[in-house]
Wavefront OBJ file of the C-alpha trace (Angstrom):
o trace
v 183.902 115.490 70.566
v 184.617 116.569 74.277
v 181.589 117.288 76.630
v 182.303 120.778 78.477
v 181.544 121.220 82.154
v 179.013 124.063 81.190
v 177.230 121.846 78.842
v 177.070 119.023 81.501
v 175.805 121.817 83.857
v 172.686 123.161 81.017
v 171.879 119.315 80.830
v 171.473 119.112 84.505
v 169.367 122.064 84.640
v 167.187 121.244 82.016
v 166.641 117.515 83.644
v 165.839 119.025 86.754
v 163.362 121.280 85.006
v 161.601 118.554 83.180
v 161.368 116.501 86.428
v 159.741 119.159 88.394
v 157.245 119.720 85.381
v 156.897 115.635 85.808
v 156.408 115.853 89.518
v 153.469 119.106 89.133
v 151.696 116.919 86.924
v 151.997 113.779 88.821
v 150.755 116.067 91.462
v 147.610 117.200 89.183
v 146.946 113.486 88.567
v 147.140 112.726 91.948
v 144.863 115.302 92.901
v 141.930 114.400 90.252
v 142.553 110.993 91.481
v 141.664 111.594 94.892
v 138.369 113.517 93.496
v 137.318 110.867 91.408
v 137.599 108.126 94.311
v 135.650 110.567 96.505
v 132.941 110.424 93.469
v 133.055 107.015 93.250
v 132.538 106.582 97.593
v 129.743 108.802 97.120
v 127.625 106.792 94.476
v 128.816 103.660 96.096
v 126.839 105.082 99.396
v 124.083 106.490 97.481
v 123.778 102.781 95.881
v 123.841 101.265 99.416
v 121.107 103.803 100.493
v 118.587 102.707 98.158
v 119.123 98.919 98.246
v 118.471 99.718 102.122
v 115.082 101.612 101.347
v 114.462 99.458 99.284
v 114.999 96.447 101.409
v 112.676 98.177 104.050
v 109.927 99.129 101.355
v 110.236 95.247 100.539
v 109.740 93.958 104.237
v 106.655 96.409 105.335
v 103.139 94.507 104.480
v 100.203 96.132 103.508
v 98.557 96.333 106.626
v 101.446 98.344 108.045
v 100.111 101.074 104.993
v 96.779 100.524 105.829
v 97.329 101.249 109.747
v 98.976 104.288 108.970
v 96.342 105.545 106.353
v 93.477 105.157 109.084
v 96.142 107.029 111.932
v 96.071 110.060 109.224
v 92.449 109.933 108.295
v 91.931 111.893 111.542
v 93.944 114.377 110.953
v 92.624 114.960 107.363
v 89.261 115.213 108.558
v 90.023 118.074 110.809
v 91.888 119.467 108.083
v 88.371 119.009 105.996
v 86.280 120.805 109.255
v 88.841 123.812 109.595
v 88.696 124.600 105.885
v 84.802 124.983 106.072
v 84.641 126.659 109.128
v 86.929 129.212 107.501
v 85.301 128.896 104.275
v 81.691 130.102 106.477
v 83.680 132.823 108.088
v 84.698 133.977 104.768
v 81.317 133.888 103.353
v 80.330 135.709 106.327
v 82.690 138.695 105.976
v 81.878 138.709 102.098
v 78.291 139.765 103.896
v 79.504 142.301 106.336
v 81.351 143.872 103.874
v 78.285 144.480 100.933
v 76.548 145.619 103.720
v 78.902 148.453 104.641
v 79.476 149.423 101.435
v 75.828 149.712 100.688
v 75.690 151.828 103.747
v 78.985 153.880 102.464
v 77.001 154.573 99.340
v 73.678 155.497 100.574
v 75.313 158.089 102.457
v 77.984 159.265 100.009
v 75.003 159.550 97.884
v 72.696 161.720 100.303
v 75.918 163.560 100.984
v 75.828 164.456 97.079
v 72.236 165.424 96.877
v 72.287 167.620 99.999
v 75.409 169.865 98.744
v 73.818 170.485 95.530
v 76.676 172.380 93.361
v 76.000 174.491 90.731
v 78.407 173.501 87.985
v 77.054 176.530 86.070
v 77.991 179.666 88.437
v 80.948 178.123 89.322
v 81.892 178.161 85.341
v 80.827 181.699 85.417
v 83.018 182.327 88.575
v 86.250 180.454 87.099
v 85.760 182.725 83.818
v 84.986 186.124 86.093
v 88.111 185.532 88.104
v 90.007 184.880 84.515
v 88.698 188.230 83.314
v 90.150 189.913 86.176
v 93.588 188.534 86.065
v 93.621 189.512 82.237
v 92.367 192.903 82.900
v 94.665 192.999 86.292
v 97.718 192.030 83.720
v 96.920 194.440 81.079
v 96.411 197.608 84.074
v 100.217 196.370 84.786
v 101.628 196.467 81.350
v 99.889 199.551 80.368
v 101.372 201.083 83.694
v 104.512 199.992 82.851
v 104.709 201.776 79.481
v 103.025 204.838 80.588
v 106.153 204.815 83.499
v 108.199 204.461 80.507
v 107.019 207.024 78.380
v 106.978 209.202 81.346
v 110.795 208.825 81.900
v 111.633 209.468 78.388
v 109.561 212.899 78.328
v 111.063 213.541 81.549
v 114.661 212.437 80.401
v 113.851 214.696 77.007
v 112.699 217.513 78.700
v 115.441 218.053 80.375
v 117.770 217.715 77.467
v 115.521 220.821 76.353
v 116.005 222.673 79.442
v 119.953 222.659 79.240
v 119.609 223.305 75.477
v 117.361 226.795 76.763
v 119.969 227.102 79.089
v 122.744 227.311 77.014
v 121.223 228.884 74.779
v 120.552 231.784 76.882
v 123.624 232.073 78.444
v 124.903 232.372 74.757
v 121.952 235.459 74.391
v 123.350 237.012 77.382
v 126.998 236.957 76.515
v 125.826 238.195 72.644
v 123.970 240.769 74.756
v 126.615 241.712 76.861
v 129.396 241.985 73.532
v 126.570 244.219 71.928
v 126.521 246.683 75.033
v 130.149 246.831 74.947
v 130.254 246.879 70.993
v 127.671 249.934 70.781
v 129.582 251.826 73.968
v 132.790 251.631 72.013
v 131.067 252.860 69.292
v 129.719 255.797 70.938
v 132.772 256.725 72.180
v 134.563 256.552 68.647
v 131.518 258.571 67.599
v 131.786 261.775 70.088
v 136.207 261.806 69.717
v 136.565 260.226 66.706
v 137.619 262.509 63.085
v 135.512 260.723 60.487
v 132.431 262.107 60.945
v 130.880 260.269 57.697
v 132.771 257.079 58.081
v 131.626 257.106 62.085
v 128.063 257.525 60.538
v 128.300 254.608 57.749
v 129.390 251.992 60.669
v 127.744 253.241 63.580
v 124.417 252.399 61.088
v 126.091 249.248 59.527
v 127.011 248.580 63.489
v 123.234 248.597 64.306
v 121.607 246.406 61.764
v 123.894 243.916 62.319
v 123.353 244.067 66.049
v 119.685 244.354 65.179
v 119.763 241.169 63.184
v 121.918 239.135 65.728
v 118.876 239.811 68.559
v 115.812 239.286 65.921
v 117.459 235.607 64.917
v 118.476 234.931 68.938
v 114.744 236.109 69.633
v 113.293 234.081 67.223
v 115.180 231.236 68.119
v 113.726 231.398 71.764
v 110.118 231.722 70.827
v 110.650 229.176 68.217
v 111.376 227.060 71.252
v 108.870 228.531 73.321
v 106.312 227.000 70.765
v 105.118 230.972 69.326
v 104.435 231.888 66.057
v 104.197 235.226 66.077
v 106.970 237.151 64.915
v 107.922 239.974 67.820
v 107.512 243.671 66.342
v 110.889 244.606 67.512
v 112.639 241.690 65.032
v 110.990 243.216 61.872
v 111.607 246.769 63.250
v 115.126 246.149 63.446
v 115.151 244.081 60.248
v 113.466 246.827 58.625
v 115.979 249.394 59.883
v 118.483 247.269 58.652
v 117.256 246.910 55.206
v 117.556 250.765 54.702
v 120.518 252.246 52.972
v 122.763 254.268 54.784
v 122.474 258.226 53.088
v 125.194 260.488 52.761
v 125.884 263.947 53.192
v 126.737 265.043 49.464
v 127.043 269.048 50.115
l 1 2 3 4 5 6 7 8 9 10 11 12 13 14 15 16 17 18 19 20 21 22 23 24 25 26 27 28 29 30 31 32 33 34 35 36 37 38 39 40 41 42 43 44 45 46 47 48 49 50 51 52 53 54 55 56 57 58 59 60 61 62 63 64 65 66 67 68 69 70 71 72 73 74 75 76 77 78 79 80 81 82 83 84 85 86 87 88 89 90 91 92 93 94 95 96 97 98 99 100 101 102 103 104 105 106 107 108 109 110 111 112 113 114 115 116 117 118 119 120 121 122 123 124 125 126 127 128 129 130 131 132 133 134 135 136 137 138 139 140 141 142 143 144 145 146 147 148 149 150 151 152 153 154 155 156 157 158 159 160 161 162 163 164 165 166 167 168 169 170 171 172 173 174 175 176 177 178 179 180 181 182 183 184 185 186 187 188 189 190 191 192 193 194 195 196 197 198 199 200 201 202 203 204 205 206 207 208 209 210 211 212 213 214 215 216 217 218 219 220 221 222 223 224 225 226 227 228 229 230 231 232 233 234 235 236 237 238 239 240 241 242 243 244 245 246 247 248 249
């Protein structure tokens, strides 16, 4: 079997792929090496540290402890006096300070007797000033709906007004169309041939005008808020309740 040049090539590459893997890890080790040395130094010194201290401990004698135990003695001592000179300076203060508040309450106390409230009246004067406010609040609301009823009878009345307006412009036309209605009629009654006929509507003419302005009239009183009945409405309605009689001869 023949080797190719591109499978000599893929070898290469995958030999110089496994070496560089080979080379990062000899790297790695390298690198942890180098850290664990550095551990190793560092205990080594630590070691050498305390065989040194504890060479030293080994060598000083007991009077070297004892000389330095009576050089701090001194200084504990005036440790000891500091700590009860602060210790009397606290007590002291402790003293100062019962005393002022003693003082503080004796007066706060005097102060208390001298102003003397009266828990009572000022109940009565908390419940006084309540009352007002309520009353105060109701005066508003009851203001409020006597504004609104206002409006509405104002708003209602004049709804009525252009009602009584119309409806007497209507009177006055009706009014007008019975003037012209009964003028016609008089003139049909002075040139006209019918004598009888003229007679018959020139009567049926009149009760019917008669009855148009007694229920017009009673429709304006009935708005006017009167209930009597005007004597000119039954007149006419009387008139018009009459038969018409005719000339037999």
């Amino acid at each position: 079997m023949s080797v190719t040049f591109e499978q000599i090539i893929l070898d290469a590459k995958r030999i110089a792929n496994r070496l560089k893997d080979r080379e990062a890890l000899g790297d790695a080790l390298l690198l942890e090496s180098e850290s664990v040395n550095k551990q190793i130094e560092s205990m080594r010194q630590f070691q050498d540290d305390i065989d040194i201290l504890n060479r030293l401990a080994r060598e000083r004698s007991n009077n070297q402890l004892i000389t330095i135990i009576h050089q701090e003695n001194p200084q504990i001592r005036e440790i000891q006096q500091e700590n009860r000179l602060l210790k009397a300076a606290l007590e002291d203060h402790q003293h100062a300070l019962e005393h002022i508040m003693s003082k503080y309450r004796e007066h706060t106390q005097a102060k208390i007797l001298n102003t003397k409230v009266n828990f009572v009246e000022a109940y009565s004067r908390h419940h006084q000033a309540a009352d007002i406010e309520r009353r105060d609040q109701l005066i508003r609301q009851q203001t409020a709906k006597i504004q609104e009823m206002a409006a509405v009878m104002q708003r209602a009345s004049q709804l009525d007004e252009e009602k009584l307006n119309h409806e007497q412009e209507v009177l006055s036309r009706l009014v007008t169309e019975n003037k012209g209605l009964r003028e016609l009629l008089e003139i049909s009654r002075k040139y006209g041939s019918g004598g009888q006929k003229m007679l018959v509507d020139e009567k049926s003419t009149q009760t019917e005008s008669c009855l148009l302005e007694g229920l017009i009239e009673a429709a304006i009183k009935e708005r006017a808020t009167a209930t009597a009945t005007p004597s000119s409405s039954s007149s006419c309605s009387s008139k018009a309740t009459e038969k018409p009689t005719t000339d037999t001869t």
